[in-house]
C-alpha positions in Angstrom: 0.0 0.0 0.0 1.6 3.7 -0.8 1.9 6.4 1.9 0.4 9.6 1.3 2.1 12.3 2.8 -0.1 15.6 3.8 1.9 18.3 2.5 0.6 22.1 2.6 -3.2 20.4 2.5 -2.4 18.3 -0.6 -2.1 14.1 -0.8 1.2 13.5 -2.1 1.9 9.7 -3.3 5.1 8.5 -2.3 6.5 5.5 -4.6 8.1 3.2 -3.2 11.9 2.4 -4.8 14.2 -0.3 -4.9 17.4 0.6 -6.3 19.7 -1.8 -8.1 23.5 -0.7 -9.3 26.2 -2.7 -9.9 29.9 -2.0 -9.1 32.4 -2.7 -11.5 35.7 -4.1 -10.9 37.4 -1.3 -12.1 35.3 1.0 -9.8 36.5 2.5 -6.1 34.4 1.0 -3.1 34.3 4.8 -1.8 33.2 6.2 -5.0 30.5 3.6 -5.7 29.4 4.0 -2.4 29.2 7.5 -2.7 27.1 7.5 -5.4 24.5 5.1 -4.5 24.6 7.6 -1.1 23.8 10.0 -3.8 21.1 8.1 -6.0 19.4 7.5 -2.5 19.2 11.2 -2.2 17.9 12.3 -5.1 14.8 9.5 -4.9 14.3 11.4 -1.7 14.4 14.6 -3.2 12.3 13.3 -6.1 9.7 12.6 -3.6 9.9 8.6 -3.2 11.1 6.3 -0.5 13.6 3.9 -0.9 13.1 0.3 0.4 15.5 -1.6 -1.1 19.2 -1.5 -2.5 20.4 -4.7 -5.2 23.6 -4.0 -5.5 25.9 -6.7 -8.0 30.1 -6.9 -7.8 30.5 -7.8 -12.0 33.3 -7.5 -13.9 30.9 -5.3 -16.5 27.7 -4.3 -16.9 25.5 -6.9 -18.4 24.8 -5.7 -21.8 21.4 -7.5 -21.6 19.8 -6.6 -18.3 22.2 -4.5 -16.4 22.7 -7.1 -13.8 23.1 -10.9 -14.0 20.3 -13.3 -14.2 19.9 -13.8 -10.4 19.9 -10.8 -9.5 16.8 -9.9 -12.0 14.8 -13.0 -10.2 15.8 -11.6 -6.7 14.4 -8.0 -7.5 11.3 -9.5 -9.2 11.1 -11.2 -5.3 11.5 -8.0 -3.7 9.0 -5.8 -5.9 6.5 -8.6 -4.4 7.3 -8.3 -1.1 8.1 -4.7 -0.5 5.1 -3.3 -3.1 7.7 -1.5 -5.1 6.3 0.8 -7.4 9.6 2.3 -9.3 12.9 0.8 -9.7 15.6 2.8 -10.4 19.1 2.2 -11.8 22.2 3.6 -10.9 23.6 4.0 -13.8 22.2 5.0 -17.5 20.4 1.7 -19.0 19.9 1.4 -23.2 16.8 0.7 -24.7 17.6 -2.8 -24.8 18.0 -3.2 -21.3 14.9 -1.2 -20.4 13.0 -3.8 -22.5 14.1 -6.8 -21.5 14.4 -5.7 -17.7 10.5 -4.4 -18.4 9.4 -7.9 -20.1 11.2 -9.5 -16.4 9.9 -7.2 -14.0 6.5 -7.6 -15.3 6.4 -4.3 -16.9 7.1 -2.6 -13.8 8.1 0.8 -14.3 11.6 1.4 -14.7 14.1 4.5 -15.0 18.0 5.6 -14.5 19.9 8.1 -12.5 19.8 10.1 -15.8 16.0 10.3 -15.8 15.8 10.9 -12.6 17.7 13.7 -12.2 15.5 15.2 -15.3 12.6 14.5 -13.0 13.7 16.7 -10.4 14.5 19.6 -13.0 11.1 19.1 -13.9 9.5 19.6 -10.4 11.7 22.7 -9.6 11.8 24.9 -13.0 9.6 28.1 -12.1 10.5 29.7 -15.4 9.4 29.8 -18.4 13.2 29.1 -19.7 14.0 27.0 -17.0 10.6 24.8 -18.2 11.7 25.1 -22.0 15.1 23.8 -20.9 14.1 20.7 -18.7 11.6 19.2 -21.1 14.2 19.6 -24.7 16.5 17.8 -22.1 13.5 14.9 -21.6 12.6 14.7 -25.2 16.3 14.4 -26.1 17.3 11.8 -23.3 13.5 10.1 -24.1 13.7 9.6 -27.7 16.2 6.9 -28.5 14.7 5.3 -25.5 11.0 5.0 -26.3 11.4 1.6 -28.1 13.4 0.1 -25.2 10.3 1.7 -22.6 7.4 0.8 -24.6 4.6 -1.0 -22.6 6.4 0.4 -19.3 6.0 3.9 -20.6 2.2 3.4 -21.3 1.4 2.4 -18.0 3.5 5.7 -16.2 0.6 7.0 -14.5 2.7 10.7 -13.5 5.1 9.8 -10.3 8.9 9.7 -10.3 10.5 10.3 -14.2 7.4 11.1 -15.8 7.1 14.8 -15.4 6.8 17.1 -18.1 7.1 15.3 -21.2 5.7 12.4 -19.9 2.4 13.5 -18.6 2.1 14.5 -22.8 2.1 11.1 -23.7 4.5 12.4 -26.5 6.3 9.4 -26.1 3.4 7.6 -28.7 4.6 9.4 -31.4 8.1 10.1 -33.0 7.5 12.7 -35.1 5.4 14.5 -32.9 8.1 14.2 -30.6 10.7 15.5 -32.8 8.7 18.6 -33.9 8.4 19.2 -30.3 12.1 19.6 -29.9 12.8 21.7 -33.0 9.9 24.2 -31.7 11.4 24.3 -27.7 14.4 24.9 -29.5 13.4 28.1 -31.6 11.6 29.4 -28.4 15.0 28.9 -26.4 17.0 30.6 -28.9 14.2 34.1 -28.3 14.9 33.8 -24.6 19.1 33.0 -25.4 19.3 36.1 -27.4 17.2 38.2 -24.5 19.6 37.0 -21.9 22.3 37.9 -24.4 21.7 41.4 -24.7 20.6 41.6 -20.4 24.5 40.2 -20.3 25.5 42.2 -23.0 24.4 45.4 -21.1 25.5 44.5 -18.1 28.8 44.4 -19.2 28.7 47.9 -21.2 27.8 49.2 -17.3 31.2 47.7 -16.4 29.0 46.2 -13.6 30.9 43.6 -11.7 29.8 40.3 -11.7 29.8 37.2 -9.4 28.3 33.6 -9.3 27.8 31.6 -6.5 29.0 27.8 -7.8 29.0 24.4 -5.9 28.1 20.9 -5.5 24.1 20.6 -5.2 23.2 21.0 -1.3 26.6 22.7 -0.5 24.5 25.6 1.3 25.2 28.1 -2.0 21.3 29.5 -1.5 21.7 30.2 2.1 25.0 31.8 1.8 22.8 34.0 -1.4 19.9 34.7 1.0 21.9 35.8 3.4 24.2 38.0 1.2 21.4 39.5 -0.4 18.2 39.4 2.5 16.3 37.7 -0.6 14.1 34.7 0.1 14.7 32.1 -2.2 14.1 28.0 -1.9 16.7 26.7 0.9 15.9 22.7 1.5 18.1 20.0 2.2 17.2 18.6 -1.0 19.3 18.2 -3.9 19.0 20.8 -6.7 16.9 23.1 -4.5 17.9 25.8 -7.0 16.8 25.5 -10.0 17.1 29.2 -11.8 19.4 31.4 -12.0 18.4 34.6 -9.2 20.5 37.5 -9.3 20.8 40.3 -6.8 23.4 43.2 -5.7 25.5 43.3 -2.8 27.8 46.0 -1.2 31.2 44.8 0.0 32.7 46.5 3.1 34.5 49.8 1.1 31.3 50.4 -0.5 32.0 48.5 -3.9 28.4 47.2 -5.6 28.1 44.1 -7.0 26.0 41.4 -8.2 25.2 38.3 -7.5 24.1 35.1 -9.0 23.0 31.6 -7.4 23.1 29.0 -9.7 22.0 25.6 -10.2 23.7 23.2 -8.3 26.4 20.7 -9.8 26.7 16.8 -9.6 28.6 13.9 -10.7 27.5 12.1 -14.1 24.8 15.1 -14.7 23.2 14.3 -18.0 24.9 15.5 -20.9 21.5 16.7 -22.5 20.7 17.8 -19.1 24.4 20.5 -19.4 23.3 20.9 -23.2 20.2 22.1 -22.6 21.4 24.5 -19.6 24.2 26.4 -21.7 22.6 29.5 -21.6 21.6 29.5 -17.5 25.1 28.0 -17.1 26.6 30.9 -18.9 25.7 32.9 -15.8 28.9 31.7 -15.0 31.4 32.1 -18.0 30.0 35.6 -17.9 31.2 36.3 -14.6 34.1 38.1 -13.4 35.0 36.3 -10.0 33.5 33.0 -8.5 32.6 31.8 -5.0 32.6 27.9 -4.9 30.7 26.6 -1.7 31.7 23.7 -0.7 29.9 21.4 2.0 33.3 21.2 4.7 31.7 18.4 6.5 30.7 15.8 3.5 33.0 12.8 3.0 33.1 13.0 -0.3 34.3 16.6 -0.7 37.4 16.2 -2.3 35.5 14.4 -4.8 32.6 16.8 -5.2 35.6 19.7 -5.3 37.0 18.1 -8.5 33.1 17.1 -10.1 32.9 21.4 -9.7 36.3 21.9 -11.3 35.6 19.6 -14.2 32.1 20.9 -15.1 34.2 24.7 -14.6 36.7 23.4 -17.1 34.0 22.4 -19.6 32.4 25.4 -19.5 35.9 27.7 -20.2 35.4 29.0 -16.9 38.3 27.7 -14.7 40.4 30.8 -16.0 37.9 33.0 -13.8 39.4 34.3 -10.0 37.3 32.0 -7.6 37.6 32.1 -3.5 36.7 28.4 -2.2 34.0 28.8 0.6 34.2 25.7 2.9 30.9 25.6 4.3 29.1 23.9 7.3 32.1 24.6 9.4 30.0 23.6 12.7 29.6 20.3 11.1 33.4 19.6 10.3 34.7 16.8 12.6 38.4 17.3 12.7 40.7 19.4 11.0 40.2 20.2 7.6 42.6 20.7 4.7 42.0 22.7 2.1 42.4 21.4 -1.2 41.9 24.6 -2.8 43.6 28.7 -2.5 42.5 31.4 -1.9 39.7 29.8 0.5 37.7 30.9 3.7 35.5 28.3 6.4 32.4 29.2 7.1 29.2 28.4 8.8 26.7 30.1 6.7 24.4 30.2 9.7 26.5 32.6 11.7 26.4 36.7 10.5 30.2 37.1 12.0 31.3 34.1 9.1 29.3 35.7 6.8 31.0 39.5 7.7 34.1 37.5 7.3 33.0 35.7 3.8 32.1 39.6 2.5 35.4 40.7 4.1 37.4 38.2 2.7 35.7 38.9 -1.1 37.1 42.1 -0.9 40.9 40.7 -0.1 41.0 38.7 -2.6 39.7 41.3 -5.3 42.2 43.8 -3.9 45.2 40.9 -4.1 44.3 40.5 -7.8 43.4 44.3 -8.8 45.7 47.1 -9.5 46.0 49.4 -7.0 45.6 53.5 -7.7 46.3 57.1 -6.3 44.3 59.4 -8.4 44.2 63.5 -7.9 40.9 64.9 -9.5 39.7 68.3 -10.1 36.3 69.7 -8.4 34.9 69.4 -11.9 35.7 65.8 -12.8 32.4 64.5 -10.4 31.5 62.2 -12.8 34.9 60.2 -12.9 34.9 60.3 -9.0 31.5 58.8 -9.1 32.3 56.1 -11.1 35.1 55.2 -9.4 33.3 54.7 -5.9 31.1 52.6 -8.3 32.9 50.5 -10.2 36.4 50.1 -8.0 37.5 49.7 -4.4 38.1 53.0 -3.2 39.9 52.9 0.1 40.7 56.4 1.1 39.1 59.9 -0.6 39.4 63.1 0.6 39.8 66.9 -0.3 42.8 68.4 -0.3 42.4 71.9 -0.3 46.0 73.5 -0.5 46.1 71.0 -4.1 42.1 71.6 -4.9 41.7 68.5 -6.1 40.2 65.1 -4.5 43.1 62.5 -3.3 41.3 58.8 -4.0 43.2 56.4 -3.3 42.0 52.5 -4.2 41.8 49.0 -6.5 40.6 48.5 -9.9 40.6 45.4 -12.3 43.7 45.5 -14.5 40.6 45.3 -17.8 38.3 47.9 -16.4 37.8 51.1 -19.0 39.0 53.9 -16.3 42.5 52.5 -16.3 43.2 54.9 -19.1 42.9 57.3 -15.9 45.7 56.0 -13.9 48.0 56.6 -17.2 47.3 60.5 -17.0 
């Protein structure tokens, strides 16, 4: 029988998972370990609850059902006994395997980390591009697969990996299907070239730019909320961020910036999944410094350090200045190491870590900046003006025996004014 859970005054079903992987030989104990940890996770944050775990030591992946023989009978036991309602794989399965494992399983229904992770897109895209994104990535990741799903696809009644496309019943039809993508895709490329020319402006303003980068559930949205004062989704839940929020901050001198929380990262995301995001991950390329949270207290951070650095490096945008933030500092047991410099621990619960954090921005900017001493007529307002806006002024004042302001501060070696420290 399936729990409901009362949430907000509405029945949610909860499905019922087993979960079956298989480690391979070549495959590190911690690392497989770590990502069934994960897979475990994201069922919970896709709104199921997991009953069962199958795991298989093979030398391979078995090309015909993803695990061996006995291992299919023992998971058609368990669906019996435990009324599963959704398996789900930990790694992606072809179509072949999805139809023989759905002729086995008695056409239970049957999905992989890969569609799982769509799933959750799905639930937490609240804009319109965001919305456009997730479902091109579904259709992609969907199509090649609907021979392998078949009968299993038709009885998806709209739980875990059906979301969005699925609830269409697009899968029926190829064609349809495929029209369906070439249209998401013209609409994306209006909103692409919008975003363009909001970047494009942004950058004509000389307005400095940060994003906010990490491992999903590193704490990146409370560290933004409590930057900025905005209220945006903070769960313990992976990928509680979906889209892209940006806001301004003021670092201790005075210097505005903004600010951008972005979608959190994760091992083995979906290659249609960081296809289809280009443009919201862009936020990033586009940025002129990065904060990377990272959860200080995980086991796996070293690991979830490099998935960051990896997906940075795909992008272009490991060239980009970047402070580590080591995060949940409360939580750490031990000393911790940092992997990674220039970096700061914090507790993002705590306003004198998060004082420090802003504090600490500022350093590194100034470490990386030219510094200047500038002497400016009475009538030059406008240059002094921009200066308190777009650099770090430490000291100005009047001098009145020279008549002329004395501002003294740090600017990026790139910025436009630098023709003013030449004079």
């Amino acid at each position: 029988m399936n729990l409901h859970l009362l949430i907000k005054g509405v029945a949610i079903l909860t499905e019922h998972i087993l979960i079956m992987a298989v480690k391979k030989a070549d495959q590190d104990e911690r690392q497989f370990e770590s990502s069934l940890g994960e897979l475990v996770s994201l069922s919970q944050t896709a709104g199921g609850t997991v009953e069962k775990i199958v795991t298989q030591n093979r030398q391979n992946i078995h090309p015909a059902t993803y695990i061996g023989e006995g291992k299919v009978n023992e998971i058609k036991q368990l669906i019996e006994e435990h009324n599963i309602d959704l398996v789900i794989s930990n790694d992606e399965l072809s179509p072949g395997q999805l139809r023989n494992l759905g002729e086995r399983l008695d056409q239970i229904p049957i999905i992989d980390r890969n569609q799982l992770i769509l799933d959750i897109f799905a639930q937490r895209a609240k804009t319109r591009e965001g919305q456009l994104q997730v479902e091109l990535a579904q259709l992609e990741y969907t199509l090649p697969r609907l021979y392998g799903q078949g009968l299993v696809l038709s009885r998806l009644g709209g739980g875990i990996g059906t979301r969005g496309p699925g609830e269409t019943k697009l899968e029926t039809d190829q064609r349809h299907i495929r029209r369906k993508i070439v249209d998401i895709k013209r609409r994306l490329d209006t909103v692409v070239k919008q975003r363009e020319q909001y970047r494009k402006r942004r950058k004509q303003n000389n307005v400095f730019q940060i994003a906010i980068v990490g491992y999903t559930n590193a704490g990146k949205s409370t560290i933004f909320n409590r930057l900025t004062d905005s209220v945006t989704l903070e769960e313990d839940l992976l990928f509680a961020t979906l889209d892209p929020l940006t806001r301004t901050i003021q670092l201790p001198s005075g210097f505005k910036t903004l600010i951008t929380d972005t979608v959190g990262f994760i091992q083995d995301l979906p290659t249609t999944l960081v296809a289809s995001f280009r443009s919201t991950l862009e936020e990033v390329t586009e940025a002129d410094f990065i904060i990377h949270v990272v959860d200080g207290s995980h086991p796996d951070r070293a690991q979830h350090e490099d998935t960051v650095k990896q997906l940075l490096e795909e992008l272009d945008a490991h060239h980009i200045p970047m402070l580590t933030v080591y995060n949940k500092k409360d939580l750490i047991k031990g000393d911790l190491i940092p992997t990674s410099h220039p970096y700061i621990t914090i507790s993002a619960l705590s306003n004198e870590d998060l004082h420090r954090l802003i504090q600490k921005i500022e350093d590194v900017l100034i470490a990386k900046w030219d510094m200047y001493e500038l002497y400016l007529d009475p009538s030059e307002g406008k240059a002094l003006h921009q200066l308190s806006m777009e650099s770090i002024v430490k000291e100005q004042k009047f001098d009145p025996h020279l008549n002329k302001y004395v501002v003294k501060g740090y600017i990026r070696k790139e910025h436009p004014l630098q023709y003013m420290l030449q004079l």
